[in-house]
N, C-alpha and C positions, 0 to 999 in steps of 0.2 A: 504494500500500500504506500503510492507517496505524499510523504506529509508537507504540507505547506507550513511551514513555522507561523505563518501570521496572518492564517485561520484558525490554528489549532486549537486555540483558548477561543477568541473574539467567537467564533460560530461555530465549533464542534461542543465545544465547552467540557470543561473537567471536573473532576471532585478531586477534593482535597481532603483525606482523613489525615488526622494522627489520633492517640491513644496509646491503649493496650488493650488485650481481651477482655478486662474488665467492664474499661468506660476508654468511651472513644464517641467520635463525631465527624461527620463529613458535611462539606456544603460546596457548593455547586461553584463554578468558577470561573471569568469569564475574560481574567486577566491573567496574563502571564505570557513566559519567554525560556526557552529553551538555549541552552549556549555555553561557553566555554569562558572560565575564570581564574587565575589563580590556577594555571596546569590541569585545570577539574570540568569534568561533565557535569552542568546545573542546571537544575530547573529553579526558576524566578517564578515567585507569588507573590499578589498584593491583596491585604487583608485589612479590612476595616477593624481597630482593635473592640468596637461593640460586640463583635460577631461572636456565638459562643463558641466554635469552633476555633476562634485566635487562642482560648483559654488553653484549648489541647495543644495549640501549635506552639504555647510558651514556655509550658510544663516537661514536652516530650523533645528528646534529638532528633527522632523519628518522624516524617511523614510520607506520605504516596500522595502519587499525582495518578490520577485512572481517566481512560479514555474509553467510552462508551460507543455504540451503536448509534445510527438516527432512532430505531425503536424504543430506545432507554428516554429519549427526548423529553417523555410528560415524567418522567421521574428524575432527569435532573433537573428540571423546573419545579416541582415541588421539594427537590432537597437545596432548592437555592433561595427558596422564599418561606419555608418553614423554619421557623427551630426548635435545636435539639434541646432547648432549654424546656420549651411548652409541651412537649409529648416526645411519644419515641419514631420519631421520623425515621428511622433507618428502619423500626421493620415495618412502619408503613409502607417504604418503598419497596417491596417485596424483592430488595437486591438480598444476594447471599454474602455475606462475610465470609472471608477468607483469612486466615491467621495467618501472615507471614512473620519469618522471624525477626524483623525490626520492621514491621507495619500493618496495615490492613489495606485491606482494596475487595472487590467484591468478582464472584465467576463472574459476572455477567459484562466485564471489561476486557476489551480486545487489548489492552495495551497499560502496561502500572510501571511509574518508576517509582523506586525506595531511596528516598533521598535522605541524606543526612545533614541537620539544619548546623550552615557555617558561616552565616548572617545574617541578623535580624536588622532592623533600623525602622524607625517612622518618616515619612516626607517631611519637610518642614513647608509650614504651607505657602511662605516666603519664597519659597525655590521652585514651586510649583508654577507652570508658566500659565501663562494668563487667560490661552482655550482651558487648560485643567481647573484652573480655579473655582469655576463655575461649579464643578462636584462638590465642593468642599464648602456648600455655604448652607445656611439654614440648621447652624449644629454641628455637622457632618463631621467629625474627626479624619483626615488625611488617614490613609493606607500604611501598612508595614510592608518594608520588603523586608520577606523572609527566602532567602536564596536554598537552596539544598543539594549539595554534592549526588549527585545518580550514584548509590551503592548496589541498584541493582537493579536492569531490567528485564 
């Protein structure tokens, strides 16, 4: 299959779990960047720190980045606009959990990377240029990037 690096987020869209077997969370994702860092294979997210799912991304090393089907479509829309705070969204979405060894991701994904988190940061919303701005008014807290070394895909 070839990927377009910039669709792959903007209109395929991803989920982002971290956790552990215990307690974990995914949400849907619509931003991000694939690329080389630092000698390293990474995947780049950006996460509004409200989101409950920023709480797992702050706690763990670990996360996965998963890529779905067009059929998964009305279920990463609902795990993009639900949360894991208010119910249990994950087994609403009738996806399977999968236990990998430093992550989660689900069968029903054609493609999971395990990344290992080797940079966090918030935007400053000074540096934010001035079409972006526009996101970050009415409240709106600026985004994390949280980067993540590919340890496994």
């Amino acid at each position: 299959m070839l990927i377009n690096p910039f669709e792959k987020f903007s209109k395929d869209w991803a989920l982002v779990t971290a956790g552990d077997k215990d307690s974990f969370n995914s949400m849907t994702i619509a931003w991000g960047a694939m690329g080389t860092i630092w000698n390293k294979s990474v995947v780049t997210i950006y996460i509004r720190p409200d989101r409950y799912t920023f709480s797992f991304l702050e706690k763990n090393d670990y996360f996965t980045v998963s890529f779905y089907p067009e059929s998964c479509r009305d279920t990463l829309r609902m795990l993009g606009t639900k949360s894991g705070r208010d119910s249990d969204k994950i087994k609403e979405s009738g996806l399977t959990p999968v236990f990998l060894k430093n992550g989660i991701t689900y069968r029903e994904a054609y493609e999971t990377f395990v990344c290992r988190k080797i940079y966090c940061a918030q935007m400053k919303y000074e540096d934010v240029p001035e079409e972006g701005k526009a996101i970050y008014q009415n409240g709106i807290t600026p985004h994390y990037i949280i980067m993540g070394e590919v340890v496994n895909q």
